[in-house]
N, C-alpha and C positions, 0 to 999 in steps of 0.2 A: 829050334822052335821052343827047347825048354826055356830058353831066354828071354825071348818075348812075352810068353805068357808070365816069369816073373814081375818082368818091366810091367806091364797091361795089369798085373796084382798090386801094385807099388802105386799104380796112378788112379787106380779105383780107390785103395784106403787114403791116400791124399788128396783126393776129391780134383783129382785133374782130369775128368772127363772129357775135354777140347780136346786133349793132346792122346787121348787114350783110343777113341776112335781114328785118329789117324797116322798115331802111331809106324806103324806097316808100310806108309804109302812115304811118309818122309825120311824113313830108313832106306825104304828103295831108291828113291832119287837120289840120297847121299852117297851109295853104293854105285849105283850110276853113272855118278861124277855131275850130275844135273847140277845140286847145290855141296857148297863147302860145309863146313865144319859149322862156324859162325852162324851162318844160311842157315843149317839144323835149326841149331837152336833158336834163332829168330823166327823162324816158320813156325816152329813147336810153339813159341811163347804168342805168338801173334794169334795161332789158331786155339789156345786155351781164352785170351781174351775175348775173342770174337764168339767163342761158345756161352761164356760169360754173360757178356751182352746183349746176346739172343736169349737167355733162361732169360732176364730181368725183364727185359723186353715184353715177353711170351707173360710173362708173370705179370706184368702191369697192365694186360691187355686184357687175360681176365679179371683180374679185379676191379676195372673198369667197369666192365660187363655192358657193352657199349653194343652188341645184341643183332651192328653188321658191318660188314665188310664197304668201305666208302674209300672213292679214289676221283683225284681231280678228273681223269679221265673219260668216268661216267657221267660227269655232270651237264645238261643240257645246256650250254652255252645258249642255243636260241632264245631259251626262256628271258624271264624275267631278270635273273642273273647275272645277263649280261654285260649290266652295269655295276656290275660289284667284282666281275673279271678282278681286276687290276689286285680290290680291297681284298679278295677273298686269296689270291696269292699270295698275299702281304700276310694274313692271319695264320697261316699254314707253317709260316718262317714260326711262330710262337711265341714270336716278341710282345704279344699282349699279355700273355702271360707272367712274361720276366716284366713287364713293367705293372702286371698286377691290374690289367684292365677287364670289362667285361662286354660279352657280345650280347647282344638283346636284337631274336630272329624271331620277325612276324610273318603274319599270312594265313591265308586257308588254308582247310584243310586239303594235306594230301598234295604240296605244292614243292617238298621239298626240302623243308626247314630241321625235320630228326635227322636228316641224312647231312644233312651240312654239317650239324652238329656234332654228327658223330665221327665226319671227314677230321673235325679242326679233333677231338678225341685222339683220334688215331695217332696225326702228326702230335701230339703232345706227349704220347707214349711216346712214340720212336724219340723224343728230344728228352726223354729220361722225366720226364714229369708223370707223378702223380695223377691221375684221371680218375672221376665216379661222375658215371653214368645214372640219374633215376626219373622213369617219371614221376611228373610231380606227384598226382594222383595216390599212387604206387607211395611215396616218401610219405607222403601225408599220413597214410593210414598204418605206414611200418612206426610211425612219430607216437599215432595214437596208444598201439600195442605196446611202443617201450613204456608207457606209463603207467603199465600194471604189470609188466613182471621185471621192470629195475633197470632196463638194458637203456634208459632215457638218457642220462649222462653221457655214455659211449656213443651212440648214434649223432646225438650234437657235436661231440669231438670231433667223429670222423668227419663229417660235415663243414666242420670249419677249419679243417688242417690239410683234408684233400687240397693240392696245389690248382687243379682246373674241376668243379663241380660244373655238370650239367642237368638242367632240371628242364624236362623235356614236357610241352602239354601244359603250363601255369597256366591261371585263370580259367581252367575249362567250368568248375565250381566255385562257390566262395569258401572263404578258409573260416574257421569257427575263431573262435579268439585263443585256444588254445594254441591252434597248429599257427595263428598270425602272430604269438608270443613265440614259438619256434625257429617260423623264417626269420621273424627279426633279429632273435640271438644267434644266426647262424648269419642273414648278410651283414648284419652290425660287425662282427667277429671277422668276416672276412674280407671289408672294406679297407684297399689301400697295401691289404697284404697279400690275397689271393684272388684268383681269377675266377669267375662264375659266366657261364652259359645259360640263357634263357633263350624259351622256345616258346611261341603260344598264338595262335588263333585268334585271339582281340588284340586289336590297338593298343600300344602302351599307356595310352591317357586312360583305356577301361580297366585299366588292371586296379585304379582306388576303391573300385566296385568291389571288388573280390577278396579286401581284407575289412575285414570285422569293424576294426577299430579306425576312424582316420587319423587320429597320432603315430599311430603304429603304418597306417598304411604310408606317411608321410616321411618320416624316418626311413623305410626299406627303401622306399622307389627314387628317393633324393640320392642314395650310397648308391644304387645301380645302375641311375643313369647318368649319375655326374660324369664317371668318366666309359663311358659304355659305345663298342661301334655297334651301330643300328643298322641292320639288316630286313627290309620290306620286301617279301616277295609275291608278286600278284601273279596271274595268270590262273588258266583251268590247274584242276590236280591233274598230275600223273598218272593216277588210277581212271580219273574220268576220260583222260587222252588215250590211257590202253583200253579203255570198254570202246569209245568210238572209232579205232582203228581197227578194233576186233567185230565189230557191227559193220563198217566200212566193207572189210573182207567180206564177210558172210554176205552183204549184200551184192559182191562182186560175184563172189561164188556161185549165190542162186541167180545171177543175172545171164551167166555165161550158161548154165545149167538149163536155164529156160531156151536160150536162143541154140542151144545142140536139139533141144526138143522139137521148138518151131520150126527147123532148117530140115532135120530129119525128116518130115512128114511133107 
């Protein structure tokens, strides 16, 4: 036992933690006769990378900060969606990424569109890329704060080196001419070398509305949707389909509730 516990000292100060918790359990199959010699160590070395992997992983997920859990699984193939089945499989692969494309997803509100966003998020973590999750709103006004206490410079950088940026909620406001001198040094910079997510609630053609400037607005919206897959999703929201299923019930509820009353008398 004194030996293990050296070993278990030896691979905490060598930062092998993979192989540190399971240690015990690959000694015993060795011992066994389960796996060889070789086997050990391949096992050992396999399960420090795969530890590996999941820290970066786990690491990229929060600083994403992507705010939920999204899986093809849940998504209502009924809807409106359904016609983008095929395309939205395809985007999850992450090859718009590696070709440096971007997604541009409209609709009402409450139809589906952060969740998407945060689905293609996910798969872009798991394929080792880079991801920041904001909304727009929310970026705008962290934009305005770095310009009184210095942090302006870094927030652009990060902005434009993140591998997939998602900016959830655009156009909900117009942007002043500061914050529309912002996005454009941030899609200018990221055009052709990185990937951008857009999310928003107006038409793409109303989004010239919502920058200040039209030079400026003309230059952003030309980088975004030159090479951009578009994504339209209509139908009611999700929240207005759960309030009328939940009105539904209760109205089922008090109807069955009346007729035990009627029947009983």
């Amino acid at each position: 036992m004194q030996l293990i516990e050296q070993i278990k000292t030896l691979l905490t100060e060598l930062k092998l933690s993979g192989i540190r918790h399971v240690i015990e359990d690959r000694l015993s199959q060795a011992r066994k006769g389960e796996i060889d010699s070789s086997e050990l160590l391949l096992s050992l070395l396999l399960d420090e990378k795969n530890k590996r992997e999941q820290n970066r992983y786990e690491k990229r997920m929060r600083s994403a900060t992507l705010g939920q859990q999204a899986s093809m699984e849940l998504i209502d193939w009924n809807s409106s969606l359904k016609i983008y089945k095929t395309k939205i499989k395809e985007l999850t692969s992450c090859i718009f990424i590696t070709e440096k494309e971007n997604i541009l997803i409209t609709g009402q509100s409450g139809v589906g569109k952060s969740y998407l966003a945060a689905l293609l998020g996910h798969h872009g973590c798991r394929q080792n890329y880079n991801v920041l999750y904001k909304k727009a709103s929310n970026l705008f006004d962290d934009l305005m704060a770095s310009r009184a206490d210095g942090s302006h410079y870094s927030k652009i950088r990060l902005l434009t080196q993140v591998d997939l940026l998602i900016l959830d909620d655009w156009a909900l406001k117009p942007a002043s001419t500061n914050l529309a001198s912002d996005f454009y040094d941030v899609i200018s910079e990221r055009y052709d070398k990185k990937s951008t997510i857009i999310t928003s609630q107006r038409d793409i053609k109303e989004w010239y509305d919502y920058i200040s400037d039209p030079l400026i607005a003309d230059a952003c919206l030309d980088r975004l949707v030159h090479n951009a897959h578009k994504i339209e999703i209509t139908g009611l929201s999700y929240r207005k389909k759960k309030e009328e299923i939940k009105n539904t019930k209760t109205t089922s509820l008090q109807s069955t509730k009346n007729y035990d009353i009627n029947t009983s008398h």
